[in-house]
N, C-alpha and C positions, 0 to 999 in steps of 0.2 A: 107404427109405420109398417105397410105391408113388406112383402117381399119383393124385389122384383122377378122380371121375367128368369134369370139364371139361377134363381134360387127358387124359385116354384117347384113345386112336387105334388108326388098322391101320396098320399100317409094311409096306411094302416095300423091301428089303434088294436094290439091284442090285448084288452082288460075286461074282467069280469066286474068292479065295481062299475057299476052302470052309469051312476053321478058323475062319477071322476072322470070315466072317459067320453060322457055326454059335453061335463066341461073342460077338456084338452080340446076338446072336437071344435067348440064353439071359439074356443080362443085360438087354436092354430086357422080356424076359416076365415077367421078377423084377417089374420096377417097374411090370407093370399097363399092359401096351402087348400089342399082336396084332400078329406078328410074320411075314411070310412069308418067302425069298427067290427071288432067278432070279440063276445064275451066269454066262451067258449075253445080252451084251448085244443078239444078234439079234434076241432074244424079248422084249426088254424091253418097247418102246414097245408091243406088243399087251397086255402085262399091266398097264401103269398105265392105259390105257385101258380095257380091258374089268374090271378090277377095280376101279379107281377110289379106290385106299389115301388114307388121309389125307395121308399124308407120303411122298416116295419116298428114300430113303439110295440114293444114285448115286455109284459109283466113275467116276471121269475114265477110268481105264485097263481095257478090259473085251474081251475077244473077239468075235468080230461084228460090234461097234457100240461108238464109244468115247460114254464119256458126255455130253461134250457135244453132240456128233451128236442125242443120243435126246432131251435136254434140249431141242434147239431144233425137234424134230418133235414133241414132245407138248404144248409150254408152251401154244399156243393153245386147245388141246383139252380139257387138264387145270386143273383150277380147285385142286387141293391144294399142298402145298409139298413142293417138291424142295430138299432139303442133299445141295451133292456136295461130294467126300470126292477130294482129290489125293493121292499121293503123293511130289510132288514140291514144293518151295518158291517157284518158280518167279510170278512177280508177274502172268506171261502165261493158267495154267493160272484163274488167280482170276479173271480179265479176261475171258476168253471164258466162262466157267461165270454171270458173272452179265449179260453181253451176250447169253446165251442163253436166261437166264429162272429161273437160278437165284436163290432167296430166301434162300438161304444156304450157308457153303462152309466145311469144316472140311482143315487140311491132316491127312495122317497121318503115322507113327502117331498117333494121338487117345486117351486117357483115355475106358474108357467114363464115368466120370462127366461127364467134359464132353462129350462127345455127347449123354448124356441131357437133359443142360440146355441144348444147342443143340435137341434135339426138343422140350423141354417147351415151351421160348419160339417156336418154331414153329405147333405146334400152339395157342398159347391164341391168336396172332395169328390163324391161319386159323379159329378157331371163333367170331370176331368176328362176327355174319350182320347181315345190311340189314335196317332197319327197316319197316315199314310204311307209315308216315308221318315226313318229317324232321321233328328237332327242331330248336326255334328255334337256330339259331348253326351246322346243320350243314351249311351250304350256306353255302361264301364266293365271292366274284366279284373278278377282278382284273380291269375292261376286259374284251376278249374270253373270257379261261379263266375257267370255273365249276366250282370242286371239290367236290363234295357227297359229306360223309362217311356220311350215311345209307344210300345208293346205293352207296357206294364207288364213286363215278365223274366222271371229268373230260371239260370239254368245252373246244374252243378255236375259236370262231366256228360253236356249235352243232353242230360234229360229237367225236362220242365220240373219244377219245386211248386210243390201245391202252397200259394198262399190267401189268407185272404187279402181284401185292400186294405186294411189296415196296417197290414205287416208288410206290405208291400211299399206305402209308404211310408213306414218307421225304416224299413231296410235303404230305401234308396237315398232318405235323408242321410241316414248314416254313409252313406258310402260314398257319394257323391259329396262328401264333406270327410273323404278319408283323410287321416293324418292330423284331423283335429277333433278335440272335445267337444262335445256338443253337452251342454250342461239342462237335466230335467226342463227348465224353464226356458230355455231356448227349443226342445221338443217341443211343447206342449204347447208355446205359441205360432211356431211352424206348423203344427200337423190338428192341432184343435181351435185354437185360436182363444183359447182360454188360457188363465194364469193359472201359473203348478200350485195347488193349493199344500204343499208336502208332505200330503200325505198319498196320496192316490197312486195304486202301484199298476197303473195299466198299463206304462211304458215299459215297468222293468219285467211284466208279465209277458208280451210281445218280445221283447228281446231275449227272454229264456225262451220261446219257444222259437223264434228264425233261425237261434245257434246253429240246433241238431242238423234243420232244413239245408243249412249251407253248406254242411261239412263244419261246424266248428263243434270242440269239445264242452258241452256244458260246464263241467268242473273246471276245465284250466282251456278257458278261452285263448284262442288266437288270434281270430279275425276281429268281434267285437269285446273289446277289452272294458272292464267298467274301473272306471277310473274314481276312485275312493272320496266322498264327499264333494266331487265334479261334476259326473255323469257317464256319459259312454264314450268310446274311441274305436272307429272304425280303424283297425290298423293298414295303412296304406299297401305295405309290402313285409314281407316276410323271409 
């Protein structure tokens, strides 16, 4: 079944297997996607900039330029969502791809159906836009951090907190659901719309890196507290 109109995007395909990304290309065109590639990691970072794709499909392993490399040169620049794609299982390959700015990581080989359904939930998150004016309830305050979902933007003693969209919405789920638990698989169907398969640590990766961002202590949390064979807890007040 195609996509529809709100879930349509441009995809960029960075892989150097030729085959592979000849057949991602052919199977996401099926379903109502625009599809281009570069096999060639040198080149990359100039074409998700000057083309500016909805989404970018980034292989970790690429010639030129490895992927995470290109990920942490474009991430400030680039306002779409990057899924990179490892070859390898490796708990380390996960951990730099989303300390780089990645919003999502698929390992390979991958099922294109479930790549399709890591793009589709991609793309509706990024098609989310800022409002004009906020609505009542979408500006909350903890003490110094002010998260406004209208904006999509957090401040902590009035200066802006660099996040990406992922952590932005991993923070505001958290927050705007302060004072309760929110448990791995209630994130993951909120923010990915996939089931926590339990092992996958991209949530508790995100949430060690928002800590420092807000003002909380990595080692002895305040604001988000992980709550022991639960999940997280946004703590309401302090």
């Amino acid at each position: 079944m195609a996509l529809d109109s709100t879930e349509s995007g441009r995809i960029l395909i960075v892989e150097d297997d030729e085959r592979l990304a000849t057949l991602t290309r052919e199977y996401l065109e099926n379903n109502g996607l625009q599809v281009t590639i570069e096999g060639d990691g040198g080149k990359a970072v100039e074409r998700i900039l000057s083309e500016r794709p909805d989404l970018v499909v980034l292989d970790l392993m690429l010639p030129g330029e490895d992927g995470v490399s290109i990920c942490r040169r474009v991430r400030s620049h680039y306002q779409g969502q990057i899924l990179m794609l490892t070859a390898r299982t490796d708990d380390l390959d996960e951990v730099l791809g989303l300390e780089m700015g990645a919003d999502d990581y698929v390992a390979k080989p991958v099922r294109p159906r479930v790549l399709l359904a890591r793009i589709r939930a991609l793309l509706r998150r990024g098609s989310v836009q800022p409002k004009e004016s906020p609505d009542a309830g979408s500006s909350l305050r903890f003490g110094a951090l002010v998260v406004d979902n209208a904006m999509r933007e957090a401040w902590l003693d009035n200066q802006c907190i660099d996040l990406t969209s992922a952590e932005f919405d991993l923070l505001w789920l958290l927050c705007s659901n302060a004072g309760r638990v929110l448990s791995r698989e209630e994130i993951f169907a909120q923010l990915r719309g996939i089931e926590y398969d339990g092992q996958d640590r991209s949530i508790d990766v995100r949430v060690s890196r928002i800590r420092p961002k807000i003002g909380d202590d990595p080692m002895h949390p305040r604001l988000i507290k992980t709550v022991r064979s639960k999940g997280y807890l946004f703590v309401k007040s302090m």
